[in-house]
N, C-alpha and C positions, 0 to 999 in steps of 0.2 A: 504493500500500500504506500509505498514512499514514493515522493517526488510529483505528489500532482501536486496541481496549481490550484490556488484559492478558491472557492466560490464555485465549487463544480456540484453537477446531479450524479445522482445514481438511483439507476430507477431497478428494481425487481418486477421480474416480468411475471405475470400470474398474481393471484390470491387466495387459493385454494389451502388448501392443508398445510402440503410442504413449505410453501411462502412461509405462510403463518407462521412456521417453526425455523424458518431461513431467517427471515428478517430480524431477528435477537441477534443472528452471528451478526448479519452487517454494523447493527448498532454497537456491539463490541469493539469489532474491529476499529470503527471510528472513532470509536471512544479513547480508545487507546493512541489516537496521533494527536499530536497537538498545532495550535497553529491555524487548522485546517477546517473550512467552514462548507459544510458538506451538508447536500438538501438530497434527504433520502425518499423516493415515494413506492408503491406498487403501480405496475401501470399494468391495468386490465382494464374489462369493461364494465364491469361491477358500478351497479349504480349506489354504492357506497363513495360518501367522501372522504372518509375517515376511516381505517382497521386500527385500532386503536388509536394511540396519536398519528398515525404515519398518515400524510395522505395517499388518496389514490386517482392516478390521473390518467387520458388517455393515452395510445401510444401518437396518436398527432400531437397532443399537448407538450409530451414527453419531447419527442423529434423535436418541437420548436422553441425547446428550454435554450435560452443563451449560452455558451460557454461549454465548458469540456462535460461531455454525457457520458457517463461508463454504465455498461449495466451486467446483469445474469440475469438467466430463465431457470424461473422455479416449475417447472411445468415436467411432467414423469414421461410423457410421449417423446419418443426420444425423436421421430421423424418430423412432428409439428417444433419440437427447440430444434431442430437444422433448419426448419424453415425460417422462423425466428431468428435463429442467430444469423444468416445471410439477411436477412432486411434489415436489422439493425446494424449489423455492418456494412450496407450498403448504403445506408443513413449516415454515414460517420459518427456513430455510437462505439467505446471501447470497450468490448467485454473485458471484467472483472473477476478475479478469483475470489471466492469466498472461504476461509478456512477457519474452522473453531480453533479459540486460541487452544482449548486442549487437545486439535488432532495433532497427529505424530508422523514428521516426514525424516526417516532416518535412512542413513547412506544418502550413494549416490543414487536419487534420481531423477525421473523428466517427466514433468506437468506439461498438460496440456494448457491453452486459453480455456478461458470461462470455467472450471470447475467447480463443484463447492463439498467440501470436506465438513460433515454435521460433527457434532461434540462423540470425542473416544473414538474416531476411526481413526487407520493408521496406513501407514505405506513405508514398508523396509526397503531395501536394499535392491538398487539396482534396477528398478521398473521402469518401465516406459508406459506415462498413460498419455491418448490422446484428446482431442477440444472435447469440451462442454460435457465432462464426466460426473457422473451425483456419484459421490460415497454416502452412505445414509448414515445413522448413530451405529454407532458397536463393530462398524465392517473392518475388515483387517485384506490388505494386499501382501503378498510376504513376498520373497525375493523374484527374479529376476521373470517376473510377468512383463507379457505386452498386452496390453489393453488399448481398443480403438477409439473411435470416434463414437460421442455421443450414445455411449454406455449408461448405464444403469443400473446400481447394488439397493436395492431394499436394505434395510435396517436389518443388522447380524450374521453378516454376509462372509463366510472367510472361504475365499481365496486364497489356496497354499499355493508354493512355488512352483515356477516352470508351468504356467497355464498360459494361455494365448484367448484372452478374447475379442473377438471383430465386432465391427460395427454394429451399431442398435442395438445391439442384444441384453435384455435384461435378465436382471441375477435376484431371484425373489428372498423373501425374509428367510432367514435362518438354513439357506443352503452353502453346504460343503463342498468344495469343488475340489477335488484329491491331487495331489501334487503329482507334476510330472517330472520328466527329464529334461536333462539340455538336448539329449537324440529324440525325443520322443516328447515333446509336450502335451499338457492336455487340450484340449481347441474348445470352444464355442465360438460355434460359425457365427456369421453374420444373422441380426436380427434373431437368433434363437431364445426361447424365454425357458430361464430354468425357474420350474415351481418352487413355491414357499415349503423348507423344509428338505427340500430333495440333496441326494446326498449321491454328489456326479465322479465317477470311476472311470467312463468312458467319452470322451471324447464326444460332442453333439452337434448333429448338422445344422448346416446353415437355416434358416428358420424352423427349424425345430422347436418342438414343445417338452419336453421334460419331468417329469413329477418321481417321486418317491424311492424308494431307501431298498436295493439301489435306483439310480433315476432311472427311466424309462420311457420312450417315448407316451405321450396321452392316448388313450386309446386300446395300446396293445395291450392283448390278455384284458 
């Protein structure tokens, strides 16, 4: 968060749940620079003017704020935040990282733009994640993962080492994804969703669906 300039917006895109529980980190984080005079809002369509004290405005209103705009999408659709985040980068909006000051980025590694890391998740050694990633509360990345674009962990998410996941694919509440190899990683394809709970051993095609202990594709049996 260092080095912006006075007087700037930062809007949170959405107001649904996840906002609701986003918007505490941003005020943290702000909280914690000094100097810096920073006008935060939600911008959705909500015909609310106010979620608690924050206001909420729209995304026109937002576009024609003066002065430096950064923002995030709080929003869990991971193909409507690519939409989003191309139009407000096509706007001249900067996306922003969102990080709980208690999550934990140890070792070496590489964040994508836009992410937002909720309070107790973590990311060890050596990963590579790519743009506009949710870690949810509790998720853990552990060593030398690659993770794509505009991903998605639910809340209690552990991801052990040597896993590979692509694009879109969401990783639901309280699944295990078993560690791989550096010759043999585990994959979640592109756009694949692994169920709440499911506990992954093998390897999951590209959109793929997922569920239970061991995971399985939906359906079979």
């Amino acid at each position: 968060m260092k080095n912006f300039e006075n007087n700037i917006h930062v809007g949170l895109v959405g107001a649904g749940g996840f906002a609701r529980e986003v918007m505490p980190l941003l005020k943290q984080i702000y909280a914690a620079e000094r100097g810096i005079n920073v006008n935060i809002y939600y911008v959705d369509v909500s015909s609310r003017k106010f979620i608690a004290d924050v206001p909420v405005i729209s995304e026109n209103n937002f576009f024609g704020l003066q002065g430096k705009r950064y923002f995030n999408i709080a929003i869990a659709d991971s193909r409507l935040r690519e939409k989003i985040a191309k139009k407000y980068e096509d706007n001249g909006c900067l996306p922003v990282d969102i990080f709980a000051l208690n999550a934990l980025k140890l070792g070496e590694s590489k964040i994508g733009r836009g992410s937002i890391f909720c309070p107790f998740s973590c990311v060890t050694a050596d990963v590579k994640i790519g743009k506009y990633f949710h870690c949810n509360i509790y998720s853990y990345i552990a060593h030398d993962c690659v993770i794509g674009d505009f991903v998605t962990f639910a809340p209690n998410v552990c991801c052990n080492g040597n896993v590979v996941i692509e694009d879109h694919a969401y990783i639901g509440t309280g699944a295990i994804l078993k560690q791989g190899t550096t010759d043999k990683p585990l994959v979640i394809g592109a756009g694949a969703v692994v169920g709440m709970g499911a506990v992954v051993t093998k390897s999951v095609a590209p959109g793929e669906v997922v569920v239970g202990n061991p995971a399985r594709p939906l359906g079979r049996g």
